[in-house]
C-alpha positions as a Markdown table, in Angstrom:
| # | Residue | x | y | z |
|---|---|---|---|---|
| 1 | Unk | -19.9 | 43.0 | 10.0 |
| 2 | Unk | -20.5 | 44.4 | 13.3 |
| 3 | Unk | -20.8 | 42.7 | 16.2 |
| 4 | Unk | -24.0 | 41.9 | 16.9 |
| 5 | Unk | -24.5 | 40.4 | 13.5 |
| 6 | Unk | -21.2 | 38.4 | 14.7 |
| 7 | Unk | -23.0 | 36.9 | 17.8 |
| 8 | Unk | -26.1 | 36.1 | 16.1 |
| 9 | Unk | -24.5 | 33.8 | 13.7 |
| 10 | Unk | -22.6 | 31.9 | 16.2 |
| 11 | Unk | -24.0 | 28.2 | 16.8 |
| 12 | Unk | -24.6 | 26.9 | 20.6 |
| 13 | Unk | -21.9 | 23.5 | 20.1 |
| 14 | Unk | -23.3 | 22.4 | 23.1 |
| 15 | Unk | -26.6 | 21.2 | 22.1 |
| 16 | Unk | -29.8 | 22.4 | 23.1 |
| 17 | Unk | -29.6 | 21.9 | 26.6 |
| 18 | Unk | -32.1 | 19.7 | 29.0 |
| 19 | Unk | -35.9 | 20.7 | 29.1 |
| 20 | Unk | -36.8 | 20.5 | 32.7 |
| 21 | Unk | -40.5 | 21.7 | 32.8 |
| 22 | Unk | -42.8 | 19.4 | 34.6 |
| 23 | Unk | -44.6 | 18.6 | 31.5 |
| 24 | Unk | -41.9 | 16.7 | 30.5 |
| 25 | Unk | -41.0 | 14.6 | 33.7 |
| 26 | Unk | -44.3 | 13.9 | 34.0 |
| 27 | Unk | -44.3 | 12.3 | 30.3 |
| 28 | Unk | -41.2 | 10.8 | 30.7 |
| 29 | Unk | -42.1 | 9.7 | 34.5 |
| 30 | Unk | -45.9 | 8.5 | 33.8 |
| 31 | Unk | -46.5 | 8.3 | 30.3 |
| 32 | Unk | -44.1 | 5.9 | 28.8 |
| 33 | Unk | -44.4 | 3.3 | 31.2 |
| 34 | Unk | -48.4 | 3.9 | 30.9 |
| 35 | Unk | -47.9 | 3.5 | 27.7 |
| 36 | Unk | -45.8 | 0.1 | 28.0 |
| 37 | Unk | -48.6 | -1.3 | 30.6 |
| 38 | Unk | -51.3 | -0.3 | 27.5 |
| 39 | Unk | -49.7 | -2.3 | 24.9 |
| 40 | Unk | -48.9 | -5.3 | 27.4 |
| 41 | Unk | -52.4 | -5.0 | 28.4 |
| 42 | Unk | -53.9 | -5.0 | 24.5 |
| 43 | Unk | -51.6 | -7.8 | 23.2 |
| 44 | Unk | -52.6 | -10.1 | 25.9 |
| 45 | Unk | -56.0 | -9.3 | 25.8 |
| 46 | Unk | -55.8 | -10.0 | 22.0 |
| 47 | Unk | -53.6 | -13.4 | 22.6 |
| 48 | Unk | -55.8 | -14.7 | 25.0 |
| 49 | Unk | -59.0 | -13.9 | 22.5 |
| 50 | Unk | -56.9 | -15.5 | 19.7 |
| 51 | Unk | -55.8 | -18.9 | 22.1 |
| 52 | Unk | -59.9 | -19.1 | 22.0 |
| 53 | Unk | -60.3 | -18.9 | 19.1 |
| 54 | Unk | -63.0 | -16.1 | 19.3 |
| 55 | Unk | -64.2 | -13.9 | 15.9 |
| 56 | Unk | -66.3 | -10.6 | 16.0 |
| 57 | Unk | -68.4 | -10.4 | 13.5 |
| 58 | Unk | -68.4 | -6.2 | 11.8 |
């Protein structure tokens, strides 16, 4: 085996590292807490429908 075929089948045991694009700081930084207000936001929004006891019709 030479050994270029050596170094290709060596594994990284550090782990894949940190992705620092801006892509994902801005999902990490803006999405997931827009995502938190969302679902506060729609469960309220049904609670308070469901405290009166409202029904659409479909």
């Amino acid at each position: 085996m030479s050994n270029e075929d050596q170094d290709d089948n060596e594994v990284n045991e550090d782990g894949p590292g940190i992705n620092g694009d801006t892509a994902s700081w801005l999902y990490v930084l803006g999405g997931i807490p827009m995502m938190i207000i969302f679902f506060v936001v729609l469960f309220g929004l049904v609670g308070s429908c469901d405290s009166q006891n409202m029904m659409f019709h479909g």
